[in-house]
C-alpha positions as CSV (number, residue, x, y, z in Angstrom):
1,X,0.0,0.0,0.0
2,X,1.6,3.7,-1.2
3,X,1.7,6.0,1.5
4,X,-0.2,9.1,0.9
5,X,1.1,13.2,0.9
6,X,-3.0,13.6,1.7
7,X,-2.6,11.6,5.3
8,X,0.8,12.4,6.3
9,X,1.7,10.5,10.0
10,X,2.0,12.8,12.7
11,X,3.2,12.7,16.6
12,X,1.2,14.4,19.3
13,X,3.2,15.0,22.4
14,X,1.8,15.3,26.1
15,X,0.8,19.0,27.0
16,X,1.6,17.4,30.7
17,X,5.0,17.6,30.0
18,X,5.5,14.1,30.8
19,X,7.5,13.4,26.9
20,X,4.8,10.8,26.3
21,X,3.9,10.9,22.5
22,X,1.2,9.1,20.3
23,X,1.6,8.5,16.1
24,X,-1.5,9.0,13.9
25,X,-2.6,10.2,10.5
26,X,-4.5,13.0,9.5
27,X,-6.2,14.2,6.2
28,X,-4.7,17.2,5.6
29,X,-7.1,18.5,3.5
30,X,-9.7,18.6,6.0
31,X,-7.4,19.1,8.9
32,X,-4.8,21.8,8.0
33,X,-4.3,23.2,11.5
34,X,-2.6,21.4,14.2
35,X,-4.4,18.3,15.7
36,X,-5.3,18.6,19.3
37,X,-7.0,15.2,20.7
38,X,-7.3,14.2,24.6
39,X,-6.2,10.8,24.9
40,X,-4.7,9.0,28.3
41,X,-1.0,9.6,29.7
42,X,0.0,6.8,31.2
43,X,3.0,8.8,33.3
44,X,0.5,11.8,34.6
45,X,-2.3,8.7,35.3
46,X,-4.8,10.8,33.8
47,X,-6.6,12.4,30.1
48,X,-4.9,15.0,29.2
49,X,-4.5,17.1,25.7
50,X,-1.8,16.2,22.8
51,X,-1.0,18.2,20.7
52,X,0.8,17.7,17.1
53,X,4.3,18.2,17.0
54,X,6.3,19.0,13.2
């Protein structure tokens, strides 16, 4: 399977500053800004917000 320009793979890092990071794709078409998602930190034991990092 080709990988896509369209869904690029990003990371989103920890806004808890813990350094844990997640790996996704996006459609950048729809989605041109910077992805924000609130997923689970195992570190901080808690939901907290990633954000995409470049």
């Amino acid at each position: 399977m080709a990988r896509s320009k369209a869904r690029p793979v990003v990371t989103l890092r920890s806004t808890a500053g813990t350094g844990v990071t997640y790996v996704t794709r996006k459609n950048r078409q729809s989605q041109p800004d910077r992805m924000v998602l609130r997923k689970y930190d195992p570190v901080a034991g808690r939901h907290v917000e990633f954000r995409e990092t470049r």
